[in-house]
C-alpha positions, 0 to 999 in steps of 0.5 A: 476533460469535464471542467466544474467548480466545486464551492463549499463556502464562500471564502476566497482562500481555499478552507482545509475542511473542504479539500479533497486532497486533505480529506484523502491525507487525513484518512491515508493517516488514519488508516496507516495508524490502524494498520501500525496498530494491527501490524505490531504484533507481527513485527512488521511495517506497512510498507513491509506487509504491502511487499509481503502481500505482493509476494504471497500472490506471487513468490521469486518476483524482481524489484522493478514488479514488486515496485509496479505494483506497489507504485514504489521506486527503486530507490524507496524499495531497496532499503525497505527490502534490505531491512525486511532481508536482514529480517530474515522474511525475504531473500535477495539473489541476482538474477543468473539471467541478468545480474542487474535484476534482483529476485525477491523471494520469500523466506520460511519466517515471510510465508507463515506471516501470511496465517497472522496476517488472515483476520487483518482484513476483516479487523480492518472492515470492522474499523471502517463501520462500512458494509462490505459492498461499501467498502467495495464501492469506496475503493473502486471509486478511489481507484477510478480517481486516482486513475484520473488524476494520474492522466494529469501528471 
C-alpha cells in the first residue's frame, strides 16, 4: 500500500478547500442538481433513472442485480421501486422459481422514457465544459479510486 502525505497549507486542522472527500461531495451535489434539472421534465428522480438505465440494458432483472449494479441496498431499493411501481414504469412479480426473489421489469411507459432520455448525455457533457476523452479519463480515474478506497473498508 503506497503511503504519502498530502499538505496543501500549513494549518495543523485539516482546511475544507483541500479535502478531496469534500471536493468529491461538493461536485456529486452539482452533478445531482443538473441532472434533477434535466430530469424533471421526464418526471423522474435520479435514482429512478439509475434503475431505469440498468433495466434499459437488461430488462426481468431481480432486486439483489439491480442493487449490485447500483451499489444499492435492498432496503434503500424497495421503496424507490415501489414508488417507480405505483408510477406505472416498472412491474414487480415474484419469481415462480423462488418466491424470495423479485423481478424488475420494465413497463411500456419505463421503456419509451428511454427516447427522452437520449440527448441526456450530451446536455450532460456540455455542462461539464470537458471534452469527451476528458470526461472519459476523469471518470476512469474515479473509478480506479473508488476501487481503492473500497479495499480499505
Amino acid at each position: 500500500m503506497k503511503s504519502q502525505t498530502i499538505t496543501t497549507n500549513t494549518s495543523p486542522t485539516p482546511q475544507i478547500g483541500d479535502q478531496l472527500c469534500f471536493a468529491l461531495y461538493s461536485t456529486s451535489l452539482a452533478m445531482s442538481k443538473l441532472y434533477r434539472k434535466l430530469l424533471k421534465k421526464m418526471g423522474i428522480t435520479y435514482s429512478q433513472y439509475l434503475v431505469l438505465m440498468v433495466l434499459w440494458e437488461q430488462d426481468q432483472q431481480t432486486v439483489n442485480d439491480i442493487g449490485q449494479k447500483l451499489v444499492l441496498d435492498s432496503a434503500t431499493l424497495t421503496p424507490l421501486l415501489k414508488r417507480m411501481e405505483a408510477q406505472e414504469l416498472i412491474t414487480r412479480v415474484r419469481a415462480a422459481s423462488d418466491e424470495r426473489q423479485v423481478i424488475i421489469s420494465l413497463t411500456k411507459a419505463g421503456n419509451d422514457l428511454r427516447k427522452a432520455a437520449a440527448d441526456l448525455p450530451v446536455s450532460v457533457l456540455c455542462a461539464t465544459e470537458c471534452s469527451t476523452d476528458e470526461v472519459k479519463n476523469l471518470k476512469d480515474q474515479i473509478l480506479a479510486l473508488r476501487a481503492s478506497i473500497m479495499k480499505t473498508v
